[in-house]
C-alpha positions as CSV (number, residue, x, y, z in Angstrom):
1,X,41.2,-136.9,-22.0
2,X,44.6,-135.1,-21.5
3,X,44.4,-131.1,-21.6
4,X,46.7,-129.5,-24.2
5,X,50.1,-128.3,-22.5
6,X,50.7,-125.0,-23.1
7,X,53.2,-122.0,-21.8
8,X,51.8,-119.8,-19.1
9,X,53.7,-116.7,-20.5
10,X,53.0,-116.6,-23.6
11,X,50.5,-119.8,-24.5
12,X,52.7,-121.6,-27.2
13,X,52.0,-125.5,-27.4
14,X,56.1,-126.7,-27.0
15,X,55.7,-127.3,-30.7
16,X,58.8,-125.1,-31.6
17,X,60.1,-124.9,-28.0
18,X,59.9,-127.8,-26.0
19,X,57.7,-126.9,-22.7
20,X,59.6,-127.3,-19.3
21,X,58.0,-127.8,-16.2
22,X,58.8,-124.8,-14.0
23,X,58.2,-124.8,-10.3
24,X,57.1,-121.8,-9.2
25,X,59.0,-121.7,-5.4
26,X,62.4,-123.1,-5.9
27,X,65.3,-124.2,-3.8
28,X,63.9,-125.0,-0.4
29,X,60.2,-124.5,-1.5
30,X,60.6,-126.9,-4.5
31,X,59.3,-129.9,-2.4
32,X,56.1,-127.4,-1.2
33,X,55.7,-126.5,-5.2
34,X,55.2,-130.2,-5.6
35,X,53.1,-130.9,-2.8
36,X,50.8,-128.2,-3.8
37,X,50.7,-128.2,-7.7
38,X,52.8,-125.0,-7.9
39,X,54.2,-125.2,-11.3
40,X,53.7,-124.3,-14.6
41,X,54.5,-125.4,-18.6
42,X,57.0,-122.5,-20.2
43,X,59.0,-123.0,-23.0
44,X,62.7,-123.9,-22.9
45,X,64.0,-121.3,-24.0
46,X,61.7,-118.0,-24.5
47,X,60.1,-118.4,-21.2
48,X,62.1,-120.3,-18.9
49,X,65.8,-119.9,-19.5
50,X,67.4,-118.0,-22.3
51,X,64.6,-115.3,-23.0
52,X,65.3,-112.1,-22.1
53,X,61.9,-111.8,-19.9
54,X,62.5,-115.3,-18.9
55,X,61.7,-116.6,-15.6
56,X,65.8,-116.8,-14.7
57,X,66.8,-113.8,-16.6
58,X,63.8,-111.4,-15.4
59,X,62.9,-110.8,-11.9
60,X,60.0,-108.9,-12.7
61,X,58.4,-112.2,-14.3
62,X,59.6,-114.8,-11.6
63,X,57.3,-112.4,-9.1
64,X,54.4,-112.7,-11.5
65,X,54.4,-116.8,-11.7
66,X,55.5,-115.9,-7.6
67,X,51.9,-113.7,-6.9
68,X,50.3,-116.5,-9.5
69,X,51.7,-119.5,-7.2
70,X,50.2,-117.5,-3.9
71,X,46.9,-116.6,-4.7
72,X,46.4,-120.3,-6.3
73,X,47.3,-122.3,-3.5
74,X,45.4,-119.6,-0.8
75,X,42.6,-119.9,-2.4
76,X,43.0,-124.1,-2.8
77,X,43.9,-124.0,0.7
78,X,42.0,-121.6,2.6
79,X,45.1,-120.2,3.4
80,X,45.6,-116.3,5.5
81,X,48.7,-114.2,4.0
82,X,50.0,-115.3,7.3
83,X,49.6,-118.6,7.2
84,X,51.3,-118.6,3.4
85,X,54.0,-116.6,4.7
86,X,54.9,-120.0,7.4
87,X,54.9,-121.8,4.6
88,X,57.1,-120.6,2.2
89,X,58.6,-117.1,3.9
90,X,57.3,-114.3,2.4
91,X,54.4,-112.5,0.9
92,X,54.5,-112.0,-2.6
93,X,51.5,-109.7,-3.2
C-alpha cells in the first residue's frame, strides 16, 4: 500500500500543483539528503519555486524544512549536534 503524497507546507495532494521532490540540504549536501531520506513533497509552484513563502523565495521557510531535516535524521541516527554539524556544516536549531 503506497501512502498518499502530500506537500509538507501546506498538505495539498499535487492535484492542482504537481508535488516536486525537494531536498532538504542542497548543493554539496544533496548526495547526504539522499542517503539519509532528507526530502520532502511541496508543490511546484506554491511551495517550492514561485510562492512567495516558497522554499527558494523565503529564507525563513528553507530554515524550517532545514531544523525539520536535522532533528529527523538525529534522531534516526543517534546523531550529537556535533556530529550533524561534520556532516553537513552547520547547526540549524
Amino acid at each position: 500500500m503506497e501512502i498518499e503524497k502530500k506537500c509538507f507546507l501546506c498538505g495539498k495532494n499535487g492535484y492542482s500543483d504537481p508535488l516536486d521532490s525537494h531536498h532538504i540540504f542542497n548543493s554539496a549536501y544533496r548526495k547526504k539528503s539522499e542517503k539519509y531520506g532528507l526530502k520532502v513533497w511541496l508543490c511546484h509552484n506554491e511551495c517550492h519555486i514561485f510562492g512567495r513563502e516558497s522554499v527558494h523565495r523565503d529564507q525563513r521557510i528553507d530554515n524550517i524544512l532545514k531544523q525539520h531535516g536535522q532533528l529527523k535524521v538525529m534522531q534516526e541516527q543517534g546523531w550529537t549536534t556535533e556530529q550533524f554539524i561534520k556532516q553537513f556544516g552547520k547547526n540549524y536549531l
